[in-house]
C-alpha positions as MATLAB code, in Angstrom:
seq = 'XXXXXXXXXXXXXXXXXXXXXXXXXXXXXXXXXXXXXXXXXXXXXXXXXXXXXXXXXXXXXXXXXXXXXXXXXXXXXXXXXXXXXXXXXXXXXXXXXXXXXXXXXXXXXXXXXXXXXXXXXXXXXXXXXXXXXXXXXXXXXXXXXXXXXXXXXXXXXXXXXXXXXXXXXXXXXXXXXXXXXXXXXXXXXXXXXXXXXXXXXXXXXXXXXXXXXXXXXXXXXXXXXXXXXXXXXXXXXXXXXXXXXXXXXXXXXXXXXXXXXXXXXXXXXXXXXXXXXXXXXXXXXXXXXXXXXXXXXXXXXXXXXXXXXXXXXXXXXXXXXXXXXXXXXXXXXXXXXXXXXXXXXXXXXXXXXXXXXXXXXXXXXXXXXXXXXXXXXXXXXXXXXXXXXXXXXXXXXXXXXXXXXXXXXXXXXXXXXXXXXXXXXXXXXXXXXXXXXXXXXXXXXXXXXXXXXXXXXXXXXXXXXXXXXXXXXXXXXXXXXXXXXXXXXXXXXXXXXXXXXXXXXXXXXXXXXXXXXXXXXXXXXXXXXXXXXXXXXXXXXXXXXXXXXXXXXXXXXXXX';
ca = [
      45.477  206.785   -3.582;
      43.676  210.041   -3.603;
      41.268  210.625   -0.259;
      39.844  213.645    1.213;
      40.055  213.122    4.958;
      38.883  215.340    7.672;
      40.093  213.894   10.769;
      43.887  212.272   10.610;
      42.871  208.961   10.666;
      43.763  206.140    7.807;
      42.231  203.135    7.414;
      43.607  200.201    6.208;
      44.097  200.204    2.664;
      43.501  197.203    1.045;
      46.520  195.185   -0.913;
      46.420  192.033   -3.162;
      46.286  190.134    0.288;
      48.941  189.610    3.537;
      51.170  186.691    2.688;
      50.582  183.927    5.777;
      53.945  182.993    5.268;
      56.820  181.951    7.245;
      61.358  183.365    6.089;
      61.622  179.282    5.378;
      58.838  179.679    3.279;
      59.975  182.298    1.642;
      63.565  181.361    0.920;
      61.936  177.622    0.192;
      59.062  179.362   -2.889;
      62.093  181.342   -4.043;
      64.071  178.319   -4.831;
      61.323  176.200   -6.259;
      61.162  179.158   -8.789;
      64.774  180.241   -9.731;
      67.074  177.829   -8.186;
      69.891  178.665  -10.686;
      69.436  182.327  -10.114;
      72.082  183.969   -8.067;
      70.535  184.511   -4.418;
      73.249  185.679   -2.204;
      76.717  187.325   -2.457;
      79.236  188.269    0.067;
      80.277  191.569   -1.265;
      84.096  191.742   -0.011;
      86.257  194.563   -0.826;
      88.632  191.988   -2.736;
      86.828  190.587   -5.309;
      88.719  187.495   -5.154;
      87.613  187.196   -1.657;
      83.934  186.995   -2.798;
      81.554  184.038   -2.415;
      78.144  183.728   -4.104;
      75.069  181.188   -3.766;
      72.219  180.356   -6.635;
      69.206  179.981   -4.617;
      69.494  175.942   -4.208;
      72.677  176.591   -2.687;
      71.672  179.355   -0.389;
      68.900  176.924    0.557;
      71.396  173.632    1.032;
      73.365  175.715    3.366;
      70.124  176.900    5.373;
      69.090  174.109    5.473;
      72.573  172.483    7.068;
      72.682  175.483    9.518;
      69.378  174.658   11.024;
      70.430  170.533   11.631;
      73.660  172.037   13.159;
      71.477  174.440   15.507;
      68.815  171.854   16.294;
      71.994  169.188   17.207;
      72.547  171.557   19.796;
      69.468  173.914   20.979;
      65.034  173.546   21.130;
      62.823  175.139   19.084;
      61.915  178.431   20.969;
      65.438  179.158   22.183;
      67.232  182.525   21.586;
      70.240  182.357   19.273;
      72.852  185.933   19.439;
      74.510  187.198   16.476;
      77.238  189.059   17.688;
      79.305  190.013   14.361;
      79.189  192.707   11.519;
      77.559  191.857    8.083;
      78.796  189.088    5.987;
      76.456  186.164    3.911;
      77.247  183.475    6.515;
      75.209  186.187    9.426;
      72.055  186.085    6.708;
      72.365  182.538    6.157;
      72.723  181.981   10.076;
      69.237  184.303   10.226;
      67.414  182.300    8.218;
      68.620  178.928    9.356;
      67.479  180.357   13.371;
      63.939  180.906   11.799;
      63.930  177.540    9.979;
      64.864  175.583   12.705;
      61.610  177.763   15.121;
      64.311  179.977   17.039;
      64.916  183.411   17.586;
      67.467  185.907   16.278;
      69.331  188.161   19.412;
      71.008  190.853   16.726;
      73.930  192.337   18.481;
      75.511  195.166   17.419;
      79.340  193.949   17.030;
      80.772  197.581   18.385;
      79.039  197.041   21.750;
      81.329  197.200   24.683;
      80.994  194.190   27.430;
      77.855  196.124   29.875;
      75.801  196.495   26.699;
      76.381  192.722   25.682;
      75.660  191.368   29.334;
      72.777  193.234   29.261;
      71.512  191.803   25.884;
      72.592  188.397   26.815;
      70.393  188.788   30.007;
      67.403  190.352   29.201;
      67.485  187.741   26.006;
      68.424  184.725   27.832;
      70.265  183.504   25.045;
      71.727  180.250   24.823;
      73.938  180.277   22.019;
      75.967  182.930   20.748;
      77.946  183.541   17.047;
      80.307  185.596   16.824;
      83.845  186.527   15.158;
      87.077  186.891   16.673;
      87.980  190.198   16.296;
      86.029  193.240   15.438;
      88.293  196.398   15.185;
      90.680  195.435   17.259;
      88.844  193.929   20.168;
      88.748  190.222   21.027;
      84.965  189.412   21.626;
      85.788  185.853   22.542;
      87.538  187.686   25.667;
      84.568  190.294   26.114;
      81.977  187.306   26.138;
      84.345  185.211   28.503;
      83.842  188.681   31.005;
      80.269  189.048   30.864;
      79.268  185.249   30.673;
      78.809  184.769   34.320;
      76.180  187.379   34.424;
      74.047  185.485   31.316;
      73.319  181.786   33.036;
      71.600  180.772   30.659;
      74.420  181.612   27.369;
      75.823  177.575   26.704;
      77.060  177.694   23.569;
      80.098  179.530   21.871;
      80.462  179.557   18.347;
      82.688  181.439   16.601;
      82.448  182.187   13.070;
      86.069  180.854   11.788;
      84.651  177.477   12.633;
      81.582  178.214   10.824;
      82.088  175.262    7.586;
      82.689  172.935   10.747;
      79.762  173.762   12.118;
      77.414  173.304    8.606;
      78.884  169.841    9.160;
      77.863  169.309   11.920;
      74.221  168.196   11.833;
      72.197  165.289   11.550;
      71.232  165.396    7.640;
      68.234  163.372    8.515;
      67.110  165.549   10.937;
      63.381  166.588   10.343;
      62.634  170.404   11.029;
      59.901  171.580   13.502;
      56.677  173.485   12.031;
      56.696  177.157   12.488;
      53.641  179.061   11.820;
      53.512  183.072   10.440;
      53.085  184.176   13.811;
      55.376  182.660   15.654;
      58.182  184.817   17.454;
      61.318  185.218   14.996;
      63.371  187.987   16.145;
      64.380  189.743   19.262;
      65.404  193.417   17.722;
      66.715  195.412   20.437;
      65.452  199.779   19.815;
      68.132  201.553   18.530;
      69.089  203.006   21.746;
      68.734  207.141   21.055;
      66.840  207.718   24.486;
      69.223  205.368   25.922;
      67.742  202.173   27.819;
      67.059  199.427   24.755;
      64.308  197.023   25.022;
      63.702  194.035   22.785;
      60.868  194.053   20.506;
      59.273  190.477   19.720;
      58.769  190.487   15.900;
      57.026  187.844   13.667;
      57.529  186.117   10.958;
      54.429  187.061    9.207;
      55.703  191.004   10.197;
      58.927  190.840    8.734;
      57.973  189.286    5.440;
      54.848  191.285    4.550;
      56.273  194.972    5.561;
      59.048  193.884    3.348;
      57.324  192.730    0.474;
      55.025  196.044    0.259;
      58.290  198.415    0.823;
      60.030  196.520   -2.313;
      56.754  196.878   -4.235;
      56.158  200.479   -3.260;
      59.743  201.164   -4.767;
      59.565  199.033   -7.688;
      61.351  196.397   -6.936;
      60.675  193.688   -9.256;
      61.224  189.474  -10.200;
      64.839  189.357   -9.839;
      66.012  193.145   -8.288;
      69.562  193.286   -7.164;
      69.409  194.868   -3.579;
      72.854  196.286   -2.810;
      73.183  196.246    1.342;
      75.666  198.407    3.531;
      72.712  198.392    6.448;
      73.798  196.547    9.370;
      72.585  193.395    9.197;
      72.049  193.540   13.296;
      69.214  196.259   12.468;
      66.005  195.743   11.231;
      66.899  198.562    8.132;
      69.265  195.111    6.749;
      68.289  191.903    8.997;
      64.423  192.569    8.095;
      63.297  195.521    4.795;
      66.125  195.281    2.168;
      66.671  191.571    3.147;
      63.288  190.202    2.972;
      62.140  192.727    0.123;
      64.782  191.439   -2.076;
      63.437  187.990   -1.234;
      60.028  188.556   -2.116;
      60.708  189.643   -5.505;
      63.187  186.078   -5.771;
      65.889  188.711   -6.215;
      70.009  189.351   -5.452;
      70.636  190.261   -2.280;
      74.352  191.601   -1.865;
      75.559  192.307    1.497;
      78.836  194.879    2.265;
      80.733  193.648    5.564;
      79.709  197.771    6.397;
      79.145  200.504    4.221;
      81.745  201.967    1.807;
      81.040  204.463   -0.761;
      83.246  203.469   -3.622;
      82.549  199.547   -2.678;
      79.072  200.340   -2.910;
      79.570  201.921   -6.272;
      81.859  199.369   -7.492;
      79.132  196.363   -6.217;
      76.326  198.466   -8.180;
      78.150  197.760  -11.507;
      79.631  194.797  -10.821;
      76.067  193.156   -9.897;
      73.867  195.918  -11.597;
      72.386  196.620   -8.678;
      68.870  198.091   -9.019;
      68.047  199.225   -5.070;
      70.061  199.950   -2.160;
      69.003  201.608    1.421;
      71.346  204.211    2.626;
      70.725  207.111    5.295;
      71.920  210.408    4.168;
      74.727  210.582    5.700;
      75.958  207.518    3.378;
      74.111  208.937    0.322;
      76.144  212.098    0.803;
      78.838  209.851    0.254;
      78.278  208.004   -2.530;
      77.762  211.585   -4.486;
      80.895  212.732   -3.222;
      83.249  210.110   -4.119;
      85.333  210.801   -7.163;
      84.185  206.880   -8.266;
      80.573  207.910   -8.946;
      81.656  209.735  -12.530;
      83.674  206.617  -13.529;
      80.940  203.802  -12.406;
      78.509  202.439  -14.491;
      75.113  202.993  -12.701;
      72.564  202.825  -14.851;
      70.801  199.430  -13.549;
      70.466  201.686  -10.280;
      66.397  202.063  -10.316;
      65.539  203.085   -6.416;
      67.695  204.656   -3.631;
      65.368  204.195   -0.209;
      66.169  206.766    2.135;
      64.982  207.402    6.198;
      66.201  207.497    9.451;
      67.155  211.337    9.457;
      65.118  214.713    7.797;
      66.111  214.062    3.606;
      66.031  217.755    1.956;
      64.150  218.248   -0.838;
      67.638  219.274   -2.711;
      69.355  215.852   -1.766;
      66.403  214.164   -3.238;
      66.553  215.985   -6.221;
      70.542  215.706   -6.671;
      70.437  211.757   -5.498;
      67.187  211.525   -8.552;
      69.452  213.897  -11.203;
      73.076  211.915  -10.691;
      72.691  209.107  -10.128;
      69.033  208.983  -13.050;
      66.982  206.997  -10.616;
      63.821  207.285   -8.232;
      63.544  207.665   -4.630;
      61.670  206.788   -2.093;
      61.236  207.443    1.408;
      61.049  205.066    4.516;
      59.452  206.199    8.150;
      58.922  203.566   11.115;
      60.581  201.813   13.820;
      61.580  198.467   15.128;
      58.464  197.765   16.847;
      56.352  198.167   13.796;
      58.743  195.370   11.943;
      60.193  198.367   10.238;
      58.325  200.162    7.585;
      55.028  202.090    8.367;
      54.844  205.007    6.131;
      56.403  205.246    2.474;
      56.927  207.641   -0.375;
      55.696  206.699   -3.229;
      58.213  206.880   -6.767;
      55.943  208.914   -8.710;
      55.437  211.289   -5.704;
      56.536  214.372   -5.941;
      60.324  215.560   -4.648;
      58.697  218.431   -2.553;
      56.563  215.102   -0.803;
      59.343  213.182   -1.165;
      61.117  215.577    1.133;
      58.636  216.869    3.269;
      56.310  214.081    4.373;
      57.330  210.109    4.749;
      54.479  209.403    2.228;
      51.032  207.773    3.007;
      51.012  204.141    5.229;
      51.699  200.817    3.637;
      49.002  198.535    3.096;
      47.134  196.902    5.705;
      47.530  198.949    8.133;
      45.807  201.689   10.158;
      47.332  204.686   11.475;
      45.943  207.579   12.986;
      47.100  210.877   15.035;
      45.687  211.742   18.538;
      46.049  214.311   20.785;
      48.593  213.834   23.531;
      46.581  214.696   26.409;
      43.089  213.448   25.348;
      43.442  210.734   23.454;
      41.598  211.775   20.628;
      41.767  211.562   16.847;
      43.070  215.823   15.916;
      41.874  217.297   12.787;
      43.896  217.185    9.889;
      47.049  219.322    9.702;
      47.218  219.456   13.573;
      49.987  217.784   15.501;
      49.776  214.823   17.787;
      51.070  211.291   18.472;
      51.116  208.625   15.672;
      49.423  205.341   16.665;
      49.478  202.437   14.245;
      47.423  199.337   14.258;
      47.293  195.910   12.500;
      49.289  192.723   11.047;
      52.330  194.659   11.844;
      52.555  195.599   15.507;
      55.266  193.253   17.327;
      53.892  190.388   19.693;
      55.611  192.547   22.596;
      58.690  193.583   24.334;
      60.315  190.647   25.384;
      60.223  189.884   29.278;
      58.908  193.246   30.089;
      55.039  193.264   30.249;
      54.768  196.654   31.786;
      56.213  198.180   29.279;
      54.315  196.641   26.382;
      51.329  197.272   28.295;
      52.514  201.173   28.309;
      52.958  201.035   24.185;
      50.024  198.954   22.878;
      46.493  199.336   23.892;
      43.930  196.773   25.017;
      42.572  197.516   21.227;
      45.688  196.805   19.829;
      47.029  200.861   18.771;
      50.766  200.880   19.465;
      52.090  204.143   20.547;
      54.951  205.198   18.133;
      56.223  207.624   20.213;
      56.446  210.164   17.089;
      54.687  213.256   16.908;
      53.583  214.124   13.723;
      50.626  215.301   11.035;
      48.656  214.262    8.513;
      47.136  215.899    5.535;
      43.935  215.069    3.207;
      45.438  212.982    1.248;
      47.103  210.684    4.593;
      50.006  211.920    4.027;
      52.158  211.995    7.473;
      54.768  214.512    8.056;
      57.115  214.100   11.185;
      57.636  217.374   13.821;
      59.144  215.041   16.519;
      58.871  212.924   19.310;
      57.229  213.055   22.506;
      60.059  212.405   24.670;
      62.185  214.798   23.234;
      59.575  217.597   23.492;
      60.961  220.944   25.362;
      58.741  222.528   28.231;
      59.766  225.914   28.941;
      57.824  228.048   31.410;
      54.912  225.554   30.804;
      55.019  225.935   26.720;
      55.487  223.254   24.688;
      58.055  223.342   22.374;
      59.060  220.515   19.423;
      62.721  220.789   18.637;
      62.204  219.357   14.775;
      60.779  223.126   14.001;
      64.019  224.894   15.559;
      65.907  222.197   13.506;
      64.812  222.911   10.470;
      64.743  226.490   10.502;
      68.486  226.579   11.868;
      69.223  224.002    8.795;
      68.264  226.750    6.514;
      71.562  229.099    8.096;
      73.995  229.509    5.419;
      76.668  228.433    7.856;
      74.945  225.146    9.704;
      75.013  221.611    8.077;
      73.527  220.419   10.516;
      71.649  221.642   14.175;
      70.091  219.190   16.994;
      67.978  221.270   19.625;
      67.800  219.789   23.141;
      66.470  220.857   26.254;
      68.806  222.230   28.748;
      67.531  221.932   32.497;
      67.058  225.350   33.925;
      65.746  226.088   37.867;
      63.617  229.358   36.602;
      62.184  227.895   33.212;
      61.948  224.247   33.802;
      64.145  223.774   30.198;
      65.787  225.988   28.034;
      66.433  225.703   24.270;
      69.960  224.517   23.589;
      71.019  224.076   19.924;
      74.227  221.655   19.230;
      75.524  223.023   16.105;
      77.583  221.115   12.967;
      79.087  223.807   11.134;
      79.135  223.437    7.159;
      82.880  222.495    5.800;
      85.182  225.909    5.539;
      82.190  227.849    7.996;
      83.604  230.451    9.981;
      81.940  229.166   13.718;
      79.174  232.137   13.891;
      78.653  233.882   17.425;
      75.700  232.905   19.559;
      74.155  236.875   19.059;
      74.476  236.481   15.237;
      73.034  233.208   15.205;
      69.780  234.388   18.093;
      69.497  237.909   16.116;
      69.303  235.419   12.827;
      66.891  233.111   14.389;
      64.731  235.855   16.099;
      64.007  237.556   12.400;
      62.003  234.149   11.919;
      60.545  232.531   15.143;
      59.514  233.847   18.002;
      61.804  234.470   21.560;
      60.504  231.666   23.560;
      61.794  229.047   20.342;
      65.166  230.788   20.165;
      67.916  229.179   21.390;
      69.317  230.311   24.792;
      72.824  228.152   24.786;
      74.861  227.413   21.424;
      77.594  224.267   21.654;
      79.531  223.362   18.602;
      80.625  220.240   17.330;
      82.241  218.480   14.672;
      79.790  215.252   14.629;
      77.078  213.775   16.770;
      77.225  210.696   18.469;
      75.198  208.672   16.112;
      72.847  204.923   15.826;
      73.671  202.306   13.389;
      70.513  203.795   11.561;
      71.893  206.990   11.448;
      69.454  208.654   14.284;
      71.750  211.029   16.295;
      71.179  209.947   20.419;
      70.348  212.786   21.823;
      70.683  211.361   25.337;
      74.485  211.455   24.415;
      74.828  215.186   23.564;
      72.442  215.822   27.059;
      75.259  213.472   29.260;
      78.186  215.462   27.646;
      76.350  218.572   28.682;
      76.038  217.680   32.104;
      79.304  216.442   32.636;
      81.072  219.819   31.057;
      82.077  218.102   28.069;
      80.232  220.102   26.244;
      80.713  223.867   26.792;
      77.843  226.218   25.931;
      78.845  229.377   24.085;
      75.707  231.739   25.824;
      73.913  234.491   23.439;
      73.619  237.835   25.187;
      70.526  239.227   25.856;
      68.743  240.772   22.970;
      68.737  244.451   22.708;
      64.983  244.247   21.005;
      62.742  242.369   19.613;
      62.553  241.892   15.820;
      59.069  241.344   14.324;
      58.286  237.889   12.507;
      57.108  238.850    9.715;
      54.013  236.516    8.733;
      55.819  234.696    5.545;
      58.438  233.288    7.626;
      56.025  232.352   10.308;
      53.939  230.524    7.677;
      57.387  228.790    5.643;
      58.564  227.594    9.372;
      54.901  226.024    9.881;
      54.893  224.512    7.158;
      58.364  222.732    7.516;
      57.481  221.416   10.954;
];
């Protein structure tokens, strides 16, 4: 879509029409189409292990799930899934919808104060969940917590989950649920720390899906291999429901593995797959790639962290496929922004591509409130079909994220250019004021990613008495680095951006405490400061100022 814009504002680009469409809906036109065709397939490591449904089977077993919920809960009632990926937790998740309940997706590796609290702010009434989970007995962490969720009733574990498809009444009619009803509670991914629940829709979850899968390709019958967590709306919601749309394979990894993702690509010839870069990293690494077949591999997706425009070009050059970047967040039912596959690898890299269909988007400034010019940095606001109905049980705080109008405040800072292209420089929480200047860590990032010895660099704010913050940088050194000192690196980093954006305190680790989605939780790193966990290797003061010259003032610009 070519456009000439003057102010960063997008409006809604028109698609071949929203879908008013409910997940039973979905799964129920899929099957009328391709019943025979294989739908679903637990991807096990042991192949012998491995179950797989044609889409009237994946249906039949829906379709049993929702009598055996309905034989025990109401319409409207909040189901937990508290378990890692497997086909049963999809089939489960579309079973809750069918039968007009909502999914509470639990992250399996939460410790008992983060359940309680999900089971509580939910009010669930039912909870599914395995036995064990690396080692720990959840049946023992929910029997802990359970007095503190009144309303939890129901305990269902997984290993009695063919008992439980059983257990319905067959004649059992199911209730009407309309596009917008509530579907989903999604709890944020937690990288500022306190998680609320964002009410999403049916109608939400099925369009942004559809237009991500069509924006990468994804065509009648893709093969969508899944390592995702199912529990986050990267897996429960985009590569589920795109793969869906297109009456498509959808094969799900109990978590991610490079060479079992490789060895499910050829197996299944899978034609998309969603992985952070972290996990893409992987998958190149692994001596399996050179002995798989991947050519049926058509579109790697990619988000959650900064992609370079090298890893784009090595993921497009080995493994001969396109790529195609994701931006957007749980409240927005995923997807808002996407990279095109004919787009270039230096856009590819550098912006998250223009906004899906549909939807309006636009950039304001911070303190006014008004739409900034293109190319200049403010917050991103997004408004339409795909906003969430609200955070659930906490009105104050909805009312603090989406207007009266109905723009939803992202929380991202970022810019737009002519074309509506958005770039990312940061967030607004995580912006650093020292001595009353505002500073955007994303810029110091990048420019410290560039350091022949950093793989990777987070910049926080430190609290300081005489500046308000100071700039700290938490390094990741690259394999076989030599750990630079804190003068090298603030003599390296004052040849390219000025003293106030230097760093002041240097910490070194060797990985950051991460999300499911791959987003590193800065709140963490900030606690381990505090508490003297993390010790701060201080620069000295400079001797002099180096000039910046005006090429590497203009290269930094343009990366943030």
């Amino acid at each position: 879509m070519s456009t000439n814009l003057t102010l960063s504002s997008w409006a809604s680009e028109a698609s071949d029409g929203i879908r008013e469409q409910t997940l039973p809906a979905l799964l129920r036109e899929a099957t009328s189409h391709v019943p025979d065709r294989l739908a679903l397939v637990d991807g096990q490591p042991d192949p012998g292990a491995r179950r797989h449904w044609t889409y009237a089977e994946y249906l039949r077993d829906t379709e049993s799930a929702a009598r055996g919920l309905l034989a025990r809960f109401q319409p409207g009632d909040r189901i937990a899934i508290w378990a890692p990926n497997s086909a049963d937790w999809v089939i489960l998740q579309q079973a809750v919808a069918m039968a007009g309940m909502l999914v509470v997706a639990i992250n399996p590796a939460y410790r008992a104060h983060e359940l309680e609290y999900v089971l509580a702010q939910s009010g669930a009434v039912g909870i599914f969940f395995v036995d064990e989970y690396r080692g720990s007995d959840l049946r023992a962490i929910i029997d802990e917590v359970r007095g503190a969720a009144p309303e939890l009733r129901e305990l269902i574990s997984f290993s009695d989950w063919a008992d439980f498809l059983e257990s319905g009444d067959p004649g059992r009619e199911f209730p009407v649920v309309a596009p917008l009803d509530p579907v989903q509670i999604q709890y944020t991914s937690g990288t500022t720390g306190f998680p609320k629940g964002a009410l999403l829709h049916h109608k939400g979850i099925v369009n942004e899906a559809a237009f991500v899968g069509e924006r990468a390709g994804m065509t009648d019958g893709g093969v969508c291999i899944n390592g995702m967590p199912m529990y986050h709306i990267g897996g429960g919601a985009v590569t589920e429901l795109a793969t869906l749309s297109v009456h498509g394979t959808y094969v799900v990894m109990p978590a991610f593995d490079p060479a079992l993702t490789l060895e499910l690509f050829e197996t299944y010839h899978g034609t998309h797959s969603l992985m952070v870069p972290t996990m893409l990293l992987a998958v190149l690494e692994h001596p399996d790639r050179v002995t798989r077949d991947l050519s049926s591999v058509q579109t790697i997706w990619s988000g959650a962290a900064t992609v370079s425009e090298a890893l784009v070009r090595r993921v497009t050059e080995e493994l001969g496929c396109q790529f195609s970047i994701l931006f957007g967040q749980t409240e927005m039912h995923g997807v808002i922004s996407q990279t095109r596959i004919s787009d270039t690898a230096a856009d590819q890299s550098t912006t998250v591509g223009q906004p899906l269909p549909e939807l309006e988007v636009k950039i304001v400034d911070t303190e006014t409130g008004e739409v900034v010019p293109i190319g200049q940095q403010g917050e991103i606001l997004c408004r339409g079909y795909q906003n969430m109905l609200a955070y659930y049980n906490m009105p104050s705080e909805t009312a603090e994220t989406i207007e009266a109008d109905g723009w939803l405040h992202m929380g991202d800072l970022g810019t737009m250019d002519d074309r509506g292209f958005l770039k990312i420089t940061g967030r607004v929480k995580d912006m650093i004021i020292r001595g009353g200047v505002n500073l955007f860590p994303k810029e110091i990032e990048e420019l410290l990613f560039a350091h022949p010895d950093v793989a990777e660099a987070i910049v926080v704010g430190i609290p300081d008495e005489r500046w308000g913050e100071q700039v700290g940088a938490v390094i990741r050194l690259k394999a076989g680095s030599t750990e630079p000192t804190p003068e090298s690196l603030k003599a390296w980093c004052r040849e390219r951006i000025s003293a106030h954006k230097t760093p002041t305190q240097w910490f070194f680790v060797e990985a950051y405490p991460m999300t499911p989605s791959g987003k590193v939780q800065k709140f963490v790193l900030l606690d381990r400061i505090a508490a003297g966990e993390l010790v701060a290797r201080p620069a000295a003061p400079a001797t002099g100022a180096v000039p910046v010259s005006r090429a590497a003032s203009q290269s930094v610009s343009a990366g943030g």
